[in-house]
N, C-alpha and C positions, 0 to 999 in steps of 0.2 A: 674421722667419723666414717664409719661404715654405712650408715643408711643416712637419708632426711629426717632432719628434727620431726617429729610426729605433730610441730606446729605450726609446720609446714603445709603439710595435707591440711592439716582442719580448718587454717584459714583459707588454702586454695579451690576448698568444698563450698567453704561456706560463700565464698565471693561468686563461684557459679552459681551457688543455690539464688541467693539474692540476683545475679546476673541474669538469669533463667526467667523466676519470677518479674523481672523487671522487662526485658527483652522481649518475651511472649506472652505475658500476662497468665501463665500456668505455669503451676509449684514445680520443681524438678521431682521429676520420676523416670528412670531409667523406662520402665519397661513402656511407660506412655509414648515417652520419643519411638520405641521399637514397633508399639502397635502401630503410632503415625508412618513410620517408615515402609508398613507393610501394606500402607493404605486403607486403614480401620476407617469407618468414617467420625466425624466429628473429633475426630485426633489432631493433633495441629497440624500446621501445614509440612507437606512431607520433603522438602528442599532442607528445612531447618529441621528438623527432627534426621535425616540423612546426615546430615553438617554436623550436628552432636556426635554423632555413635560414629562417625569419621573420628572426631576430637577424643573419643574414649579410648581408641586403637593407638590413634597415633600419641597419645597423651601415655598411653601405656608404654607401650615400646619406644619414647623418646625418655622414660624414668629407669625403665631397663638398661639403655644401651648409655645411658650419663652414670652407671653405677656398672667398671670393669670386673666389678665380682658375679654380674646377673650376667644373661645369656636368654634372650627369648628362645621360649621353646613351645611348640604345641601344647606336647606331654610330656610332664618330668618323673622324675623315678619313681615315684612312690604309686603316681597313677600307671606307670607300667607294672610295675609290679602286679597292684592289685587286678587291672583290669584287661594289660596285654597293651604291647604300643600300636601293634596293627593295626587291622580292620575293627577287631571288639575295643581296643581303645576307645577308636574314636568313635562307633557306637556308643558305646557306653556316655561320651560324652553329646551326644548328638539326643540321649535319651535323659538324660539329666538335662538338656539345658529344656526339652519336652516339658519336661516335670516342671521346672522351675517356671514355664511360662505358662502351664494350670496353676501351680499354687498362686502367681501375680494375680492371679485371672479373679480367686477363689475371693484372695484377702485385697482384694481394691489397689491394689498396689505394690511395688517391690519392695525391696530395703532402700534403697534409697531414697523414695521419694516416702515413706514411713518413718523410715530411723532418721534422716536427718533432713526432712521438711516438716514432716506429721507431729514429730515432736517437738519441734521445735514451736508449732505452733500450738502446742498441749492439746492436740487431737486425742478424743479419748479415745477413738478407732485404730489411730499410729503407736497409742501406748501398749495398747492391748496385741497387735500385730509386731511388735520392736519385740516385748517381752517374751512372745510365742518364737520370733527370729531365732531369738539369742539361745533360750531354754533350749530348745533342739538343737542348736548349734552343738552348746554344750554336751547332750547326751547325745549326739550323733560322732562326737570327738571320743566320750569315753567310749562308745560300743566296736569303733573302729581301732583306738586302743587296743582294745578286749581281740578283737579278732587278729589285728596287725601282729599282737605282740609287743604294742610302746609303751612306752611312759606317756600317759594323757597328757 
């Protein structure tokens, strides 16, 4: 087997999501532990909101370096390609992650704490933000496509 069973993740999601909830008494949402990190006020307490996005990194890069076919890397090919591995690289990615912390901002919440707390508790707020995720997801995949030159 080349990758983890995919029931793997979903139980190891879900056992933090409940873990989180139970631990802090607030739903998991990625981008709430980042506001508390950054010292928002009425965020939670920022030791524990520090201690998660530590366990994000290191939770990443211990899934990477357990699978000899992955390689952490900044930036991988394709985002060279399109954007340049340099300085506009990593602009580019410095401005994207910009973006994505107005849209959390815009829509109450990230994906995570939406796609798989929101709905799990049939938020009509998280269905309606899950399904807006995904829809762009998917036509931001075909338009990229279109411009890359792939196969969607």
């Amino acid at each position: 087997m080349d990758r983890w069973p995919f029931w793997v993740g979903a139980l190891a999601l879900g056992a933090v999501a409940v873990a989180t909830l139970a631990a802090t008494g607030r739903p998991l949402g990625v981008s709430g532990f980042v506001a508390a990190a950054l010292g928002r006020p009425g965020a939670p307490p920022r030791a524990g909101s520090l201690l998660f996005l530590v366990g994000i990194v290191s939770g990443g890069l211990v899934a990477a370096l357990s699978d000899a076919g992955l390689t952490p890397t900044l930036v991988d090919a394709a985002h060279a390609r399109f954007f340049g591995a340099g300085v506009t690289g990593a602009l580019a990615l410095l401005a994207g992650g910009v973006l994505v912390g107005f849209g959390t901002a815009w829509a109450g919440g990230c994906t995570s704490g939406h796609g798989l707390v929101g709905v799990s508790r049939l938020q009509p707020g998280s269905l309606v933000a899950t399904a807006a995720f995904f829809g762009t997801a998917v036509a931001v995949s075909f338009a990229l496509s279109l411009v890359l030159g792939g196969t969607p």
